[in-house]
C-alpha positions, 0 to 999 in steps of 0.5 A: 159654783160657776157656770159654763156661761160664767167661765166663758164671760170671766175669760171673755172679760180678762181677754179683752181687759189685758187686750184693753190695756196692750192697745192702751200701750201700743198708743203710746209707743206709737206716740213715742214713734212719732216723735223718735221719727220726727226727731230723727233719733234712729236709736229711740225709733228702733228701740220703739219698733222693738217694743211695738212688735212685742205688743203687737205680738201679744195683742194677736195671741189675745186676739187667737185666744178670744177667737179660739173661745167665740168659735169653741162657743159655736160662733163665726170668727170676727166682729159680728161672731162676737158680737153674738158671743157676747149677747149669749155670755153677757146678757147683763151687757157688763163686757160691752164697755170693754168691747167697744173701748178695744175697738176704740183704742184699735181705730185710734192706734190704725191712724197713729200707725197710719200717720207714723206711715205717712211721715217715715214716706216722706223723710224716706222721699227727702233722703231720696231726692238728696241723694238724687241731688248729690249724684247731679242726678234729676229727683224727677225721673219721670220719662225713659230711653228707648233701653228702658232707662230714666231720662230727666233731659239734663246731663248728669253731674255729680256735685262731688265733681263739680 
C-alpha cells in the first residue's frame, strides 16, 4: 500500500512530467513564432499567439497545482520550497532529472520569448519610422516646441503631397 511520501512523489513526479513536456511544446511555438514574425505571415504569428497562451495557461495551473502540494506539505512557495519538498519526498533523488530539465526548458523558452521581443520591437520601429516617412514627417523626433510639441527642425511634408 502506497504511503503519504509515495502519493506526494508520484503527484510530484506527474507534475513536473506534464509540466516537462508543455515547456517542451511552448519552445517550439516559440520557434514557430520567430519564423511567423520574421516572415511576416500575420495569420500563422496570430494562430501561433493563440497556441502560446494556451500552453501558457496550463503551464501556470500545473505551476498552482505543485505549489499547492509543496505548501500543503509544509514548505514555502517558490524554488528553495521545492527544493526542500523534494529532499524530504524523494530522497532517492529519482525527480531531480525532471526538476532540473523544467528549469532548463523554462531559461531556454524566457530568451526565445525574450528574442521573439526584441524582433516584433523592431519591425514595430520599422513600420513606425515608414509612417513617419510617408507623412514627410522626421522618424527622429527628439526635441519639443515651447506647447510641448515634437519639433524635427524641418518643415513638414506629406509625400502624398509631394
Amino acid at each position: 500500500m502506497p504511503t503519504d511520501t509515495d502519493r506526494c512523489r508520484s503527484n510530484i513526479g506527474t507534475l513536473l512530467q506534464k509540466e516537462l513536456s508543455l515547456t517542451t511544446q511552448l519552445k517550439s511555438r516559440l520557434d514557430d513564432e520567430y519564423l511567423a514574425i520574421e516572415g511576416r505571415d500575420t495569420l500563422k504569428f496570430e494562430q501561433v499567439v493563440a497556441e502560446k497562451a494556451r500552453l501558457l495557461e496550463l503551464l501556470s495551473g500545473l505551476e498552482q497545482e505543485r505549489v499547492a502540494i509543496q505548501e500543503a506539505a509544509g514548505f514555502d512557495a517558490g524554488q528553495t520550497g521545492f527544493t526542500d519538498c523534494l529532499c524530504r519526498y524523494d530522497p532517492q533523488r529519482q525527480l531531480v532529472p525532471l526538476w532540473q530539465a523544467l528549469q532548463s526548458h523554462a531559461g531556454i523558452c524566457r530568451q526565445l520569448n525574450r528574442r521573439n521581443q526584441q524582433l516584433v520591437e523592431l519591425c514595430s520601429r520599422h513600420v513606425r519610422e515608414a509612417l513617419y516617412l510617408l507623412r514627410g514627417e522626421d522618424p527622429r523626433q527628439d526635441t519639443y516646441q515651447a506647447d510641448g510639441e515634437t519639433d524635427s527642425g524641418h518643415s513638414s511634408r506629406s509625400i502624398a503631397r509631394v
